[in-house]
N, C-alpha and C positions, 0 to 999 in steps of 0.2 A: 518243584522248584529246587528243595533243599536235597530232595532225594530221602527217601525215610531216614530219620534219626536214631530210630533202632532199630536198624541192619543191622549193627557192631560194624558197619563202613569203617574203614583205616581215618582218622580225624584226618589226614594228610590229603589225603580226595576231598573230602568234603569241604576241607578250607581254600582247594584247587578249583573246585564247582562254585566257591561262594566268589571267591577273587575273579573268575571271570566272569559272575554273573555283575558285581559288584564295577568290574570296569565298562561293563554294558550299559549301567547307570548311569556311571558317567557319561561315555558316550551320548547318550540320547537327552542328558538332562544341559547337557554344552548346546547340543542342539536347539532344545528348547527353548535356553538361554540365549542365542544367539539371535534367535526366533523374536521373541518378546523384547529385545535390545531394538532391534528393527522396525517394531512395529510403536514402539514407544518414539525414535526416532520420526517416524511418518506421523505418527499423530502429534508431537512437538511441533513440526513442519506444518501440519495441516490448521493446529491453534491461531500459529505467527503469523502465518499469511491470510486468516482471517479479521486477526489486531488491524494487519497492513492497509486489509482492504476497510475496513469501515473506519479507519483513519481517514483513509483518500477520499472514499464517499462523504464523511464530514465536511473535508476541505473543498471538497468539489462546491457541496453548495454551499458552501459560505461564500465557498466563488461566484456562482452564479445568481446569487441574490441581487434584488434589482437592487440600482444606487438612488438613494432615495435623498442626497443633497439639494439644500437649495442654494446657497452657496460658495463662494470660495474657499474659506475658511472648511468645511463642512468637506469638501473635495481634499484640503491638504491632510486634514485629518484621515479619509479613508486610504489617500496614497501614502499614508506613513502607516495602517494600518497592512495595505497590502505587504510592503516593505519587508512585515516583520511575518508575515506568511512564506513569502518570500525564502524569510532568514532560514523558519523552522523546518522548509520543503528541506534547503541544503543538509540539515541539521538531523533529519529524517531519513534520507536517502540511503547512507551507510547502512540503518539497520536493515532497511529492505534489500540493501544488497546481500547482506547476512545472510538472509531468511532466502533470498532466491538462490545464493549458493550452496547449502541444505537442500535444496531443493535439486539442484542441480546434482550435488551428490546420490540423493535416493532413485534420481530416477532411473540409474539402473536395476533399482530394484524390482522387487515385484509390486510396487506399485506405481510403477512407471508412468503409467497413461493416465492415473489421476494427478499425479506428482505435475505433470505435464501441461496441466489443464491449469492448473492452480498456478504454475509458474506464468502462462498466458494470460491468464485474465487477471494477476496482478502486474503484471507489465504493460499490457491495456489502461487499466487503471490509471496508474499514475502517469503515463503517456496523455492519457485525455487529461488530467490533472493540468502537469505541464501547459499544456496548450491553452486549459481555461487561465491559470493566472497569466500568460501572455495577452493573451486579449481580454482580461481583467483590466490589467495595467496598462497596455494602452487605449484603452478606454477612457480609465481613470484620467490617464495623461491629456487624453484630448480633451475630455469635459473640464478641466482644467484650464486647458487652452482657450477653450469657447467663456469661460467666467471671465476669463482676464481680459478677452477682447470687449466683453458687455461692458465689463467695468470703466474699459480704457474706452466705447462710445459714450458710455451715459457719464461718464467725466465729460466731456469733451460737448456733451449739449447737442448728439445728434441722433436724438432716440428712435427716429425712422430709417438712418442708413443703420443703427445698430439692431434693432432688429433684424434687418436684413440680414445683416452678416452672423449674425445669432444663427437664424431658420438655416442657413446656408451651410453654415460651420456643422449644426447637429444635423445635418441630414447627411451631409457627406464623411462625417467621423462615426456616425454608430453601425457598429459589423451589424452583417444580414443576424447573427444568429440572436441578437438583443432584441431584432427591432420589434418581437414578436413580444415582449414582455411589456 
């Protein structure tokens, strides 16, 4: 590597041999560096986007959890809760934009097609998210609506038309995908 140190070599070569083995180092150690930058990067990426997704999965099923009201009061209570679900989704959204832009950036790397996969199935995610507090809330909204009408029959002294419009009210407001719970 150094070349025998006693030759009696001219110091002048030898400091010629080390300086260009010495910018080889660098070379390769940029490399390295550049390497491990990258790969720190992707696993950054890979962390966040699993925070992302068992965040979503949380909310999911807090969403999907049956409503277990028995009345009015009990209904306004959970749509002020959705509300603030709601609030935290908007409130939430930016970081996962964050996180899928990183993502976006790596995936010309070389780990493209996992980068890819992960940016998928967290946009999945919160896509079905999305969709459950919509028909959360209007769910919520309607059993709401169906309380107010019982209330406004069994005021009113007509406990057999309110029935009716009770049985009527929930069969035609609860989505196919509740009715299984």
């Amino acid at each position: 590597m150094f070349g025998n140190l006693y030759s009696g070599e001219p110091v002048a070569a030898r400091l010629a041999t080390l300086k260009t083995e010495y910018e080889e180092l660098k070379k390769e150690s940029k490399g390295r560096r550049n390497s491990l930058e990258s790969a720190l990067q992707y696993y950054r990426f890979v962390e966040d986007a699993a925070e992302e997704q068992t965040w979503v999965l949380e909310k999911r099923r807090a969403c999907s959890a049956p409503i277990k009201a028995r009345d009015l009061r009990a209904l306004q209570l959970l749509q002020q809760k959705h509300k603030a679900v709601q609030d935290e989704l908007r409130g939430r959204w930016p970081k996962c934009q964050r996180v899928l832009r990183n993502g976006e950036d790596l995936k010309s790397g070389k780990w493209g097609k996992e980068v890819a996969e992960e940016i998928k199935n967290l946009e999945a995610l919160w896509n079905d998210l999305r969709e459950d507090v919509v028909v959360r809330g209007g769910l919520l909204k309607g059993l709401v609506g169906v309380c107010q009408v019982k209330t406004f029959f069994y005021s009113m002294q007509w406990p057999r038309l309110g029935y009716f419009v009770l049985i009527f009210c929930c069969f035609s407001l609860v989505p196919k995908r509740f009715e299984r719970m």
